[in-house]
Structure formats: structure tokens, C-alpha cells
C-alpha positions as CSV (number, residue, x, y, z in Angstrom):
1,X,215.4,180.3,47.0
2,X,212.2,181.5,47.8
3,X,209.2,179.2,49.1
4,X,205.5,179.3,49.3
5,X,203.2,177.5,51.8
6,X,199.8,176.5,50.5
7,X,197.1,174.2,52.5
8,X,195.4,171.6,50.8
9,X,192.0,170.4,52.1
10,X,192.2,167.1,49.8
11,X,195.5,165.6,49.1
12,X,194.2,165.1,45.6
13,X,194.5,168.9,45.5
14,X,198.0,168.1,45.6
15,X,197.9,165.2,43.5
16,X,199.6,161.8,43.7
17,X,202.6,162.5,41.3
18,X,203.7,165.5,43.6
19,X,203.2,163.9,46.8
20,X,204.3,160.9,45.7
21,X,207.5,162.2,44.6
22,X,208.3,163.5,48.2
23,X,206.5,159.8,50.6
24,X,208.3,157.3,47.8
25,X,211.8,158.2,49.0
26,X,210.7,156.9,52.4
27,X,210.0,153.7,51.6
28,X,206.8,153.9,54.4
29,X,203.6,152.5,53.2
30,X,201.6,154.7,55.3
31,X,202.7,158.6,53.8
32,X,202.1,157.3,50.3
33,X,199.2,159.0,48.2
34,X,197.6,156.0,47.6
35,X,196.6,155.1,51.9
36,X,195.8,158.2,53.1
37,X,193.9,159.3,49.7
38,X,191.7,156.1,50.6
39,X,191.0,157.4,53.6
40,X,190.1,160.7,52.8
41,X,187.9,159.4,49.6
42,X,186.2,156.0,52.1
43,X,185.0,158.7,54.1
44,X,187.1,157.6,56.8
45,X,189.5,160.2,57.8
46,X,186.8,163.1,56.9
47,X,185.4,166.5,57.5
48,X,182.1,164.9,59.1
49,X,184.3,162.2,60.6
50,X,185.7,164.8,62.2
51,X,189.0,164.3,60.2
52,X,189.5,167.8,57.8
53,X,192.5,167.9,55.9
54,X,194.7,170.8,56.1
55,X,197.9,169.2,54.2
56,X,200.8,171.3,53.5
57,X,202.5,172.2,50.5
58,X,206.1,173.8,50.1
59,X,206.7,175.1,46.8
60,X,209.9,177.2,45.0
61,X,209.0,180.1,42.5
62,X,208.4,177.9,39.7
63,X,205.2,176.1,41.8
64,X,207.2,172.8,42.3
65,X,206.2,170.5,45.0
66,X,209.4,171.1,47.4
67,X,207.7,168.9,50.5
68,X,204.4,168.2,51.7
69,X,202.9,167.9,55.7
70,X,200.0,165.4,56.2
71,X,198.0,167.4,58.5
72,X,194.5,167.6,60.0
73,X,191.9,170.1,61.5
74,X,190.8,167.8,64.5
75,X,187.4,167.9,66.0
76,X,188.5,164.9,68.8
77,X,191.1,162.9,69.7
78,X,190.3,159.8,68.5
79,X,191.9,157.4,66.3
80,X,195.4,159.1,67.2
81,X,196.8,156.2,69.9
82,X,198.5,159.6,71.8
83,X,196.0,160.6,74.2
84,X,195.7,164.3,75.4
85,X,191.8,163.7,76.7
86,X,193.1,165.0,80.1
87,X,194.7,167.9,78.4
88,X,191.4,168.5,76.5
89,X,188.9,168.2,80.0
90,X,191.3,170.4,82.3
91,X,191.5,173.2,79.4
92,X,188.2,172.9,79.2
93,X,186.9,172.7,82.5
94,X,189.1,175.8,83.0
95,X,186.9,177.8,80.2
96,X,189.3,177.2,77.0
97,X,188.3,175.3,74.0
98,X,190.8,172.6,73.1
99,X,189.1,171.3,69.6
100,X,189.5,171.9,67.6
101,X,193.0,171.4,67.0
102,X,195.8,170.7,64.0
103,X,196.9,167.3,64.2
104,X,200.2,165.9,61.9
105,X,199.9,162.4,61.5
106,X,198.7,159.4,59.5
107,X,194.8,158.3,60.1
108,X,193.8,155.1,63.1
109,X,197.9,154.3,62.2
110,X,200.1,154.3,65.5
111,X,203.2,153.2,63.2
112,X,206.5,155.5,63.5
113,X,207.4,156.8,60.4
114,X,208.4,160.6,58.7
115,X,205.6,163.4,59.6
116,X,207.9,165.8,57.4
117,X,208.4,164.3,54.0
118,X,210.6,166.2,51.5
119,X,212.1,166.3,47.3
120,X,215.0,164.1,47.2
121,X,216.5,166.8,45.5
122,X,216.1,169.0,48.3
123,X,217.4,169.7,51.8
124,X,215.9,167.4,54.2
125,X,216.3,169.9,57.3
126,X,215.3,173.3,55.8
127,X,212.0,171.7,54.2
128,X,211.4,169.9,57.6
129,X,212.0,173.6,59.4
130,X,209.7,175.3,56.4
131,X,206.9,172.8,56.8
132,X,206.8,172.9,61.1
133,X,206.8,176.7,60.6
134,X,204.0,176.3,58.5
135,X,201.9,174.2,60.8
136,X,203.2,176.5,63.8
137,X,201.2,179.6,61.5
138,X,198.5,177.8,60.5
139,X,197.8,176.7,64.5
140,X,197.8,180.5,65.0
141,X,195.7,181.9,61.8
142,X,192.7,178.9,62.5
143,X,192.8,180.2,66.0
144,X,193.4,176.5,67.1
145,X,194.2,175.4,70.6
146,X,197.6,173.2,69.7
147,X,199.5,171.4,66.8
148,X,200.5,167.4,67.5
149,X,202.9,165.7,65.8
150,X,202.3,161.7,66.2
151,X,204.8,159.1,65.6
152,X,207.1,161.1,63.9
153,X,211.0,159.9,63.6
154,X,213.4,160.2,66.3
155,X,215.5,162.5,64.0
156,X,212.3,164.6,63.6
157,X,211.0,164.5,67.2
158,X,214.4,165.9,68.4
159,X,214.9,168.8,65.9
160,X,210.9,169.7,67.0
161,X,211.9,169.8,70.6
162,X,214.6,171.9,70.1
163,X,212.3,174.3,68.0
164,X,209.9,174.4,71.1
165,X,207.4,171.8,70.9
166,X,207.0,169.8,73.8
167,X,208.4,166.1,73.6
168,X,206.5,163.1,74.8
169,X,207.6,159.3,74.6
170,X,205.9,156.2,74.8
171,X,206.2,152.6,74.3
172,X,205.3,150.0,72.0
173,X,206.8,146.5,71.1
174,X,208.3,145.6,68.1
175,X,210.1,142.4,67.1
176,X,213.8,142.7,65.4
177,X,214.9,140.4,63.1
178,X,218.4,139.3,64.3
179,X,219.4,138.3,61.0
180,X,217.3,135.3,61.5
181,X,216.9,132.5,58.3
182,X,214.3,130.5,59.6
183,X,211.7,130.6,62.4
184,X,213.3,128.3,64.2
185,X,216.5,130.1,64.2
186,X,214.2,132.8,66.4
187,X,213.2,129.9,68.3
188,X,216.6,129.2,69.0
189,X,217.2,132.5,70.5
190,X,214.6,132.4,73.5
191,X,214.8,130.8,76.4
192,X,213.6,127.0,76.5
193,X,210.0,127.6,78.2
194,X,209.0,130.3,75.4
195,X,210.2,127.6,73.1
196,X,208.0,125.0,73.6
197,X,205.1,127.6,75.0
198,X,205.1,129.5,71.3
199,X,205.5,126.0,69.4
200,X,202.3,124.6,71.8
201,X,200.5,127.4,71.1
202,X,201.0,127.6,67.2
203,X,200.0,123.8,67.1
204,X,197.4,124.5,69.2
205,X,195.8,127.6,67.0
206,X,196.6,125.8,63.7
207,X,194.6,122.9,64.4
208,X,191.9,121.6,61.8
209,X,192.7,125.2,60.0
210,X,194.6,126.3,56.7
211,X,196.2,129.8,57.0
212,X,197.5,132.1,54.2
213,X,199.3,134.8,53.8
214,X,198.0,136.7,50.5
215,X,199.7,139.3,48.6
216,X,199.0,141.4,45.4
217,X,196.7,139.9,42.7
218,X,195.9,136.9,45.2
219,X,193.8,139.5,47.6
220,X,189.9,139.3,46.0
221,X,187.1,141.4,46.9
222,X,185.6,138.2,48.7
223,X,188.7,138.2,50.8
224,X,187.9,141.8,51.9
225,X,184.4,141.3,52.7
226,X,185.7,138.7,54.7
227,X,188.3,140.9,56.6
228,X,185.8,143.4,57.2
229,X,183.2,141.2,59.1
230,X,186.3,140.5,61.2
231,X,186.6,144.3,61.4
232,X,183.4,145.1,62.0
233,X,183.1,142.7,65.1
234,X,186.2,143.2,66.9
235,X,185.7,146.9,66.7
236,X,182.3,146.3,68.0
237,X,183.0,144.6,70.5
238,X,186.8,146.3,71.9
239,X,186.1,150.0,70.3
240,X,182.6,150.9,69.9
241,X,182.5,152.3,66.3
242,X,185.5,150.9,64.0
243,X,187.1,153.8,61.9
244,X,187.1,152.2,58.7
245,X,185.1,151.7,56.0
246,X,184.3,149.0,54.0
247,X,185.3,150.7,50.7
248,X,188.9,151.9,52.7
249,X,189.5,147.9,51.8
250,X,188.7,148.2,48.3
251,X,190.5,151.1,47.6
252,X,194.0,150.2,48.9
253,X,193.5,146.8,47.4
254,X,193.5,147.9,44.2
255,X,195.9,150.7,44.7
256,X,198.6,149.1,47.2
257,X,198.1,145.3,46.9
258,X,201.5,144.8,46.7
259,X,202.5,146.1,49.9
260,X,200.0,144.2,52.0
261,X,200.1,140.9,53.4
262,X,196.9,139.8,54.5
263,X,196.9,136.6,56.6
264,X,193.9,134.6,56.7
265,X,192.8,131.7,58.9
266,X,190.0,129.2,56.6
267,X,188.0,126.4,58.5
268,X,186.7,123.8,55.1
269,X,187.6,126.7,53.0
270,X,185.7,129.6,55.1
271,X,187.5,131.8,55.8
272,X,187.1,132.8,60.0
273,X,189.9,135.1,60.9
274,X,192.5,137.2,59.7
275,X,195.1,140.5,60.4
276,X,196.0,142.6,58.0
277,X,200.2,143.9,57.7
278,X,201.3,146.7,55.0
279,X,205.0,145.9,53.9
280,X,207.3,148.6,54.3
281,X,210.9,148.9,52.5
282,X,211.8,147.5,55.9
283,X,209.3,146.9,58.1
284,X,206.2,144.7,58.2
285,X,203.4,146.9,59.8
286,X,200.4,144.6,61.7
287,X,197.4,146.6,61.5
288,X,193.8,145.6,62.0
289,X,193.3,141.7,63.2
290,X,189.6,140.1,63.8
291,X,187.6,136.6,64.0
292,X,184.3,135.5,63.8
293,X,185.6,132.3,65.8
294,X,186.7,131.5,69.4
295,X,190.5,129.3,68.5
296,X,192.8,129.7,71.3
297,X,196.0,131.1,70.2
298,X,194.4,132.2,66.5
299,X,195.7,135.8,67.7
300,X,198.8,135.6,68.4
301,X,199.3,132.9,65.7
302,X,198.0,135.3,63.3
303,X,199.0,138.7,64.4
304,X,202.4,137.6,65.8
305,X,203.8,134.2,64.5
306,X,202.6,134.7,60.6
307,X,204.3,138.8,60.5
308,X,207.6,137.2,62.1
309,X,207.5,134.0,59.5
310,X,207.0,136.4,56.5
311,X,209.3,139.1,57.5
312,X,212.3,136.9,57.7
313,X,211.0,135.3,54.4
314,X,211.6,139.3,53.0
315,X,214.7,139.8,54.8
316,X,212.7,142.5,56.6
317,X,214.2,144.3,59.6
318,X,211.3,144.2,62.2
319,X,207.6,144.1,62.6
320,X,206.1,146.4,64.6
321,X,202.4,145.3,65.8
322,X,201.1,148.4,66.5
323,X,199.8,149.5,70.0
324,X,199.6,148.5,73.1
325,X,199.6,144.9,73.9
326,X,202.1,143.9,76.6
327,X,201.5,139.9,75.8
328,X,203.6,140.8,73.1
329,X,206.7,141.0,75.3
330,X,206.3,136.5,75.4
331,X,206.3,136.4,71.6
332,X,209.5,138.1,71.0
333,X,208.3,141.5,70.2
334,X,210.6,143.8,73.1
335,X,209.3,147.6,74.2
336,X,210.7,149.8,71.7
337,X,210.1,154.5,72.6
338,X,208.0,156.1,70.4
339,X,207.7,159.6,69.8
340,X,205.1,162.3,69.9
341,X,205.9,166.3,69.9
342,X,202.5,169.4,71.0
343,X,202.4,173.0,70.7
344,X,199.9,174.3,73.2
345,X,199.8,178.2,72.0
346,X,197.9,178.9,75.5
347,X,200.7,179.3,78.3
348,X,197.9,178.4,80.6
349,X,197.6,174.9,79.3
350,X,201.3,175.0,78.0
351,X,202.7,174.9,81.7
352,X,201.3,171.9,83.4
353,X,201.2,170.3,80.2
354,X,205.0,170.6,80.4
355,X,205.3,169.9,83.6
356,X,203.2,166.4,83.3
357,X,205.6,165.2,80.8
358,X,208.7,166.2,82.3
359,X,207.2,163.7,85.3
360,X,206.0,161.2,82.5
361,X,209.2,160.9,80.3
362,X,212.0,159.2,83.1
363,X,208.3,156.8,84.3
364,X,207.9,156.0,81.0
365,X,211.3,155.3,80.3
366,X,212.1,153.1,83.7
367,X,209.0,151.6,82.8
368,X,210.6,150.1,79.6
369,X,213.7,149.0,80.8
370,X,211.9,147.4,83.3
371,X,209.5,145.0,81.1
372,X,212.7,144.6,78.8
373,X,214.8,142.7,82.1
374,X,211.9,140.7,83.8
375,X,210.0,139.9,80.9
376,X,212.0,139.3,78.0
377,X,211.9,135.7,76.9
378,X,215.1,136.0,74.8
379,X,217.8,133.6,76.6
380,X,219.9,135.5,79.3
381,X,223.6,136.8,78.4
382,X,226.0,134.3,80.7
């Protein structure tokens, strides 16, 4: 069969039928046409954001869709959560020019999940091997510095390290669901401190408040006006300049209601705080969290207790609560790898680029295991 490689610089170029037809099979919110078109058309993940698409088409001879490569011409590295700013200043300060660069990922999303999405009627591994080729080319034609592949899949992060790209691993925590029924039965599982801490600390942040968890038609525009004044201020204060806008809300409210849940804390029915989750096939996916309202323990009630409550409701297999956060080790979510993959086409950055994560990889690693034995709060094995 013979294939074709054509870059996109919209995914509506593509369209959503076509796209769609290659993200549905993956069951991850996050690759679906409907988020990252509302990023692209919110004027969050854009050209003068410094987020140009450069998606990736494969096609056969009769112009099908065969698979398709969410990738972006990079001005910065911002809003990725894998962090190469050293590699960028010593490449720099050397007399190179690192951006801008090709980056394959999902938009301000540090959420594992395919980078390399293909036709269920085709082969998975030659379209994965057709599209990395593709990006590889399109690194060298635009002249670029590098290609980064962020929070790809295991499966995929291997098969790109044995075609060459550097691997890197980090670590985030994510909570399993032990094939839990209740909340209690999680309770049950941890150790009798974290017991009565995490039920002290629910009382304690559900106090004088009504919390809800609103899905599909029960999300209104009020309630994202709401969410984004908690946005707004906890990116003001933590970030500097939050990445989304206010219509990104809009638009995957009415587009992907149904695969949100949106928690939200209301004080005499005003709403003060709330964290937003996307629902995967099996995962529940925290996201962006914020309050207008000092309640001890709201967080972790919010962000933490509420994902856990709903994804045993669904029968879900685990939340992960995005980045960083080691607090989270306490509330049951353990230290989980996650994968990143770079092509540095300079062998003068490409060397002790290599080198540092040859170093980093077996720290990274001892580091996890590490947290996992001192800190889990899961009872000990006798």
C-alpha cells in the first residue's frame, strides 16, 4: 500500500469525522477532535500563543485518513510539564537556536495517553512507524532544533527509543482503584492514621458547604464563569498568565459535556471553588482546580476525595491528578513513571543531552520506589 504524509496547520483541515475515526478507538478524552479543536479555535493553543499546529495526516491512494499526529511548531516550552529549559539556555548560550521546535503532544495536558493514533482497520505499528518518520522529516525540512514526544504510552515510548529518540521518565501519582465498591472500602485499605487523618480532613473541608459533581446537561454557562474566576485566580497567583481561555470552557461544554465531571464547592448556593476532571473510557483525568475561598482541606477534598468517590461510582480504573504534587502520596494516589521521548538533530546538543538522562533515568527511578516504601499510607504487607 502506498501512503502520503500531509501537515495540517488546523485540525479542522483534517476534520472531525477523520480524526475522530482514528482518537475514538482510544477511548482518551484528550486526542479527540472536539478538546484540542477548542483549543486551537479559544485561541489557546495558537500561532500567536506560540502554539502553531503542524498535525499530521497519513493517507492510502484513495486520500483516506490512515492515522493522524497531534503535533506543534513550538516557539517555548511552556504549557508542556516536560521541561527542557536547560537544554534550550545551554544550546543557546553555546550559539544554536533551540525554538523553535516540533512538539507531539496534547495542549497545558500532562495526562499519559496515545501520541500516535491510528484506523482501527489499520496496523497499529506501521502507522505509528509512518507518522514518527513523518515528524522525524518535518523536524529536518522546518530546519527545527528537535521533535518531543510528551506523555506518550509506554508501548509507544519504547518502540521510539528503539528508533533513536532519546527516552526520558518521570513521575507522577495516580490513584488505582483496587476493585474498590465504596469509599470506605479504600478507607479500609490504608493504614489507621490516614484513616481518620483523610475522614478529619473531608469533615473538616465539607463544613457549612454543598459540593457537586456535575455532568452533561447539568454543566451551565454560569457554572463556567464560575470555574473560570477560580481559573483565573489560581493561575494568577501560582503561574503568572493561565493558558486557557474563557471561551476553551464554552466550547468543550457544549461539545464534550459528557465526559467531564466538574466538582463544585457552593457556600448559600454560591458557588466558591471547584476542579474540573474529563472521564476517560477508564480513567478520570483531574485537570484545573481553583477557589475564590480560604477552606482548609477544600483541595484535597475536591481535587482528590470527590475524583476517587466518582471513579469507583463508574467502575473506573484510576485517577490520575495530573502533575506534580507529592501531598498526593497521603491521599492514596502512589508515584506512577511517565514517559517522554526527544530528537535533538544537533549532535552537539544530542550528546550531553543523552548523557543527562542516562544520569537522570536510574535517580528518577530510585527516587520512586523510594516515596512508594516510606510514604505510602496503604497498610503494610505482614
Amino acid at each position: 500500500m502506498t501512503f502520503t504524509l500531509s501537515v495540517h496547520d488546523g485540525i479542522a483541515d483534517i476534520g472531525r469525522e477523520a480524526w475522530d475515526a482514528c482518537a475514538r478507538p482510544t477511548g482518551d478524552p484528550f486526542v479527540s477532535y472536539d478538546f484540542l479543536h477548542a483549543c486551537e479555535a479559544s485561541g489557546s493553543a495558537a500561532p500567536q500563543e506560540g502554539w502553531a499546529p503542524r498535525h499530521l495526516a497519513l493517507r492510502d491512494e484513495d486520500n483516506g485518513v490512515l492515522g493522524v499526529m497531534p503535533l506543534y511548531l513550538k516557539g517555548h516550552s511552556q504549557g508542556e510539564y516536560v521541561f527542557d529549559h536547560s537544554w534550550a539556555d545551554a544550546y543557546e548560550r553555546a550559539g544554536g537556536r533551540y525554538y523553535p521546535k516540533l512538539l507531539g503532544a496534547v495542549p497545558f495536558t500532562p495526562a499519559t495517553g496515545p501520541r500516535f493514533l491510528s484506523h482501527p482497520d489499520t496496523d497499529v505499528a506501521t502507522v505509528r512507524q509512518a507518522l514518527l518518520q513523518g515528524a522525524l522529516t518535518l523536524v529536518e525540512r522546518l530546519g527545527v532544533s528537535s521533535l518531543h514526544v510528551n506523555f506518550p504510552t509506554e508501548v509507544e515510548w519504547t518502540d521510539m527509543a528503539q528508533a533513536g529518540l532519546l527516552p526520558r521518565q518521570d513521575i507522577q501519582f495516580i490513584w488505582r482503584n483496587d476493585g474498590y465498591q465504596t469509599f470506605d472500602d479504600f478507607l479500609a485499605a490504608l493504614s489507621a492514621n490516614r484513616r481518620k487523618t483523610i475522614r478529619r480532613e473531608r469533615r473538616d473541608a465539607q463544613a457549612d458547604l454543598d459540593i457537586r459533581v456535575l455532568t452533561g446537561a447539568e454543566i451551565t454557562e454560569a457554572h463556567w464563569d464560575a470555574f473560570f474566576a477560580f481559573y483565573m485566580d489560581t493561575g494568577d497567583r501560582k503561574w503568572g498568565r493561565p493558558y486557557l481561555t474563557r471561551d476553551f470552557f464554552t466550547r468543550v461544554g457544549a461539545t464534550m459535556a459528557d465526559r467531564i465531571a466538574l466538582v463544585m464547592a457552593f457556600r448559600h448556593e454560591t458557588p466558591i471553588a471547584g476542579a474540573l476532571n474529563f472521564i476517560g473510557r477508564d480513567a478520570l483525568y483531574g485537570r484545573q482546580w481553583g477557589t475564590l475561598e480560604e477552606v482548609p482541606f477544600l483541595h484535597f477534598e475536591l481535587c482528590y476525595y470527590q475524583a476517587i468517590e466518582f471513579a469507583i461510582a463508574r467502575g473506573l480504573s484510576r485517577v490520575e491528578a495530573g502533575a506534580q504534587g507529592e501531598h498526593k502520596i497521603a491521599r492514596g494516589y502512589l508515584p506512577s513513571p511517565v514517559y517522554s521521548a526527544h530528537f535533538i538533530a544537533d549532535p552537539a546538543l544530542r550528546g550531553p543531552v543523552a548523557d543527562y538522562l542516562r544520569r537522570e533515568g536510574p535517580a528518577v527511578e530510585a527516587q520512586r520506589r523510594e516515596m512508594t516504601e516510606e510514604l505510602s499510607p496503604f497498610k503494610k504487607e505482614s
